[in-house]
N, C-alpha and C positions, 0 to 999 in steps of 0.2 A: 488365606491362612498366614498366619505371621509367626512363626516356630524357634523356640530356644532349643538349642542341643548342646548339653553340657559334654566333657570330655570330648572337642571338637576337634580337637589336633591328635587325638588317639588312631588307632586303625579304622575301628569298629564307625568312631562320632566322627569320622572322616568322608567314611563310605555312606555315612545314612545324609551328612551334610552336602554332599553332592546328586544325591539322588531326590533328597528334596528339591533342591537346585534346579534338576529335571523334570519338576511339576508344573506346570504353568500356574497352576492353583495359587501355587508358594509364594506370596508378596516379597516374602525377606526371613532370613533366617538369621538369628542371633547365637553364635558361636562362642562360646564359652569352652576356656581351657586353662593351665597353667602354665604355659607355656609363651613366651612374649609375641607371636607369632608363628605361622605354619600352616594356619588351616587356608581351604581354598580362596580364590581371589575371584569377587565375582559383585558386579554393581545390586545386586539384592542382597547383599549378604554384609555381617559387620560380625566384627570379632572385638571383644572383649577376653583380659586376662583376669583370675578370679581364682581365691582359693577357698572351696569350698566346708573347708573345716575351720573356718572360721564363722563365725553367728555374723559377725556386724557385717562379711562380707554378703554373705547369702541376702541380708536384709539389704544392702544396697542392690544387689542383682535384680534382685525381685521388684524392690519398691522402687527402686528408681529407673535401673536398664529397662526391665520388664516395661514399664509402667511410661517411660520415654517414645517403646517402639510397638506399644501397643500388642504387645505378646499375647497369644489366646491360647499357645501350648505348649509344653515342655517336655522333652526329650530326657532322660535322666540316662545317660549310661559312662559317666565319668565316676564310674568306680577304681578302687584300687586293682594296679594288672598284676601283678608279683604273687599268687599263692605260697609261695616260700616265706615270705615275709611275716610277722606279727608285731606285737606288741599294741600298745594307746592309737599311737599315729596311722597305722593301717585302719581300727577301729573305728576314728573318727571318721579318715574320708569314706568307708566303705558303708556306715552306720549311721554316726551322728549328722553328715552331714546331710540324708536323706532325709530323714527327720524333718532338719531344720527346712529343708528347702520344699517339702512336699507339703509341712505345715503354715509356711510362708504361700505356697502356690494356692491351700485352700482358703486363707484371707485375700487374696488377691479382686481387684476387679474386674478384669478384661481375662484372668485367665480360668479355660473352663478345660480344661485337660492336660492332663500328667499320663506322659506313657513313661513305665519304670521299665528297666532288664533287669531281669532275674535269671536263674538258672535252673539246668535242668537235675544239677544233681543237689536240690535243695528237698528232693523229693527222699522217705524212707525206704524206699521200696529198694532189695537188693542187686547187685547189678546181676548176679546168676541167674534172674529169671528173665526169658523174652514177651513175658506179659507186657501189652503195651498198657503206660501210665495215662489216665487220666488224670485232670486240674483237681479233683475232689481225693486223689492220692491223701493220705498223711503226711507229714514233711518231718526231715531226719530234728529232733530235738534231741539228741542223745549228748548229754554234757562234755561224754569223752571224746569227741568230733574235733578237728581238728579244729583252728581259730579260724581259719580263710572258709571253713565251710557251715562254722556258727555262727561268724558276721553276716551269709549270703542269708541265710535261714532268718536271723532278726530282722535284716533291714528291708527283707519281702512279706514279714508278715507286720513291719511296721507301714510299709506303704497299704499294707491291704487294711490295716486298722483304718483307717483315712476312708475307704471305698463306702461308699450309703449316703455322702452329703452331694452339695452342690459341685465339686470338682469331677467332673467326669474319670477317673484312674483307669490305666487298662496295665497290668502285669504282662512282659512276656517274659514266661520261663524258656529262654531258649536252649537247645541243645549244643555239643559241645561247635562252637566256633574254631576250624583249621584254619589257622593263619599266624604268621611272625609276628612277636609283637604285641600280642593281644592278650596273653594271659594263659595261653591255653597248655595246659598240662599234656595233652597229646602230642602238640606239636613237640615240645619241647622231648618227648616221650621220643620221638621220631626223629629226631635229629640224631640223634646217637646212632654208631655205626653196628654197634652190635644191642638188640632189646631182647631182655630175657623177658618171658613169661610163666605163667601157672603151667606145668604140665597138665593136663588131661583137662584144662578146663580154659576156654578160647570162649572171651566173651564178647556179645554181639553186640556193637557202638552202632551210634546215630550221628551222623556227623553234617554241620549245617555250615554254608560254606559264607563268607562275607557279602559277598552280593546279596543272597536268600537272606541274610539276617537283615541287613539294611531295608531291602524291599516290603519285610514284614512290619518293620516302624513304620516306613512309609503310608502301608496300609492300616495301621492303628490308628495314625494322625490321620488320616483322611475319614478314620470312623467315627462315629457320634456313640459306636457300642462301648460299655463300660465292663470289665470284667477281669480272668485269671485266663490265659492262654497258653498252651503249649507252640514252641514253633520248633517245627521240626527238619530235619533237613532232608534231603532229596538222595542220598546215599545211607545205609543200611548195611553195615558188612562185620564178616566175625576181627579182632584183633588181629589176626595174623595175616591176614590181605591187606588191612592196615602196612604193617610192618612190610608186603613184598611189595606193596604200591612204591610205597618211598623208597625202596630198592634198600635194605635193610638186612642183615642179617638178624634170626630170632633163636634164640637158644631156649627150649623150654625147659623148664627146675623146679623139682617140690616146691610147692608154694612158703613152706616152712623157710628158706633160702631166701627169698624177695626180698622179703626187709633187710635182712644182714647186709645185703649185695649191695642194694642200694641206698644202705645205709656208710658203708667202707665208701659209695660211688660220691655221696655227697659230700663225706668231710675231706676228699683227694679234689673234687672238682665244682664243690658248692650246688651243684645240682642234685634234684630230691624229687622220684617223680612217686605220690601218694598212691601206697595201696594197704589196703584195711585189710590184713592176713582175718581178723574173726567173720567179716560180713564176706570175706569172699572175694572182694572187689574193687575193680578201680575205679576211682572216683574219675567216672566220666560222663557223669549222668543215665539216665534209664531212658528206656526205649519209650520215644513219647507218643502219644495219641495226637494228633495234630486235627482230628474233627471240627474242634470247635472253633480255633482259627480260619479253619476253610470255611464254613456254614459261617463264621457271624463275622470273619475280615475279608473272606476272600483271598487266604493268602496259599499259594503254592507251593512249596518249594521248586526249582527248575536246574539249579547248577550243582556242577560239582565240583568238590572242592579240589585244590591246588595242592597235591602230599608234598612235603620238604624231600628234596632231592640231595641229592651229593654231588658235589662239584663237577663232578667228570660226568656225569648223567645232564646236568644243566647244561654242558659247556654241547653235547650232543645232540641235544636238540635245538639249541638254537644255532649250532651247526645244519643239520637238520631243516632247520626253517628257514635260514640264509641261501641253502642250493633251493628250494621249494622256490 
């Protein structure tokens, strides 16, 4: 196998590019990023810089990198990390340049597979309920949604518009990813010293840790199945374990109060962590069905994830591991 991973210098296109790394299978992986260097350093492996919201670049990627090193499959998860962020330019790299480059993979010669990331809160289904989500879920089309979460919604159901031809596509809508760095609204959620929440209503997250997500591309690229997948993580727990994992103070308050709070919270510290007072919920995706990953990838979940700690908690355990 000879594998492109676009956002290769990210967290997430870091961890899958080393783990492919780890495949003997793996002839060479072609690392794409925007960044002029950073991703790992390794004789099967070549890094290319590329910005993918441009058209003429994606066509040279494709028709030329691709088509240089013999690329048979592409990794797509160099989306935009910033859900705070909107406007055109977030649009492009999180949307258009999906487009270009999954419409490019299906004229392509040598390449016969496109694995996309997607997400798990691309789904409608409210977070209040613990119904697990099936792939055949409806997906949130609501216009009132925020921008970071009706770019994830078009550019998943522009890659599945593509799914029935020659290119093999496999979607993973993953659950929410804990880690720095990466985008992830909980984390960020969690870093804070003090988290309020909904009084009387404590909702129950799925949380998939970076290794488990990596491991699951791996096992898409190693599959010949084409489809919609959930990947789920290996931990299950209500929000408020969340918040005493990471050693946390949690204040719970009418949920009428959230938005103001963390509305006054943003404009003092630029930080915004998204909650939908009419649906209930925080945008941290729904509790997924992971079936069909397991029956047609074979994928697991196994680890758990890493909560953000506070300085004096970090500085004690690796105190901690230093006497061990």
């Amino acid at each position: 196998m000879r594998v492109m991973v676009t956002g290769a210098t990210a967290p997430l296109g870091s961890a899958i590019v080393g783990a492919l790394l780890a495949e003997p299978e793996v002839e060479l992986v072609l690392g794409v990023g925007t960044e002029h260097r950073g991703a790992p350093i390794s004789p099967r492996m070549v890094y290319l810089r590329a910005d993918l919201t441009h058209r003429r670049e994606v066509h040279d990627l494709i028709h030329r990198a691709a088509t240089a090193h013999a690329i048979d499959t592409v990794v797509h998860v160099g989306q935009h990390r910033n859900p705070h962020d909107d406007g055109t330019r977030v649009h492009a790299q999180s949307v258009d340049s999906v487009r270009a480059l999954v419409l490019a993979c299906s004229e392509h010669a040598t390449i016969r597979r496109f694995v996309y990331r997607s997400f798990a809160n691309v789904y409608a289904q409210p977070h209040a309920t613990t119904t697990l989500i099936d792939e055949d879920t409806p997906l949130e089309l609501d216009h009132r949604a925020p921008q970071w979460l009706r770019d994830r919604v078009e550019a998943d159901l522009t890659v599945c518009g593509y799914r029935g031809g020659s290119l093999q596509i496999s979607v993973l809508r993953c659950a929410e990813v804990v880690a720095p760095d990466i985008g992830s609204q909980l984390w960020d959620y969690l870093s804070s010293r003090i988290c309020f929440r909904p009084a009387g209503f404590d909702p129950m997250i799925n949380v998939l840790a970076i290794e488990d997500a990596a491991s699951a591309f791996v096992a898409a690229v190693r599959s010949s199945v084409s489809g919609v997948f959930n990947v789920c993580g290996a931990e299950t727990l209500p929000l408020s374990r969340a918040i005493s994992e990471s050693n946390r103070t949690a204040i719970a308050i009418p949920g009428g109060l959230l938005a103001p709070l963390y509305g006054l919270r943003r404009a003092a510290t630029g930080f915004e962590f998204r909650y939908d007072l009419n649906a209930r919920r925080f945008h941290l995706g729904s509790l997924l069905d992971g079936a069909r990953a397991l029956g047609k990838l074979g994928y697991v979940p196994r680890t758990r994830v890493r909560w953000p700690r506070p300085w004096w908690r970090v500085l004690l355990e690796r105190l901690a591991e230093t006497r061990a």
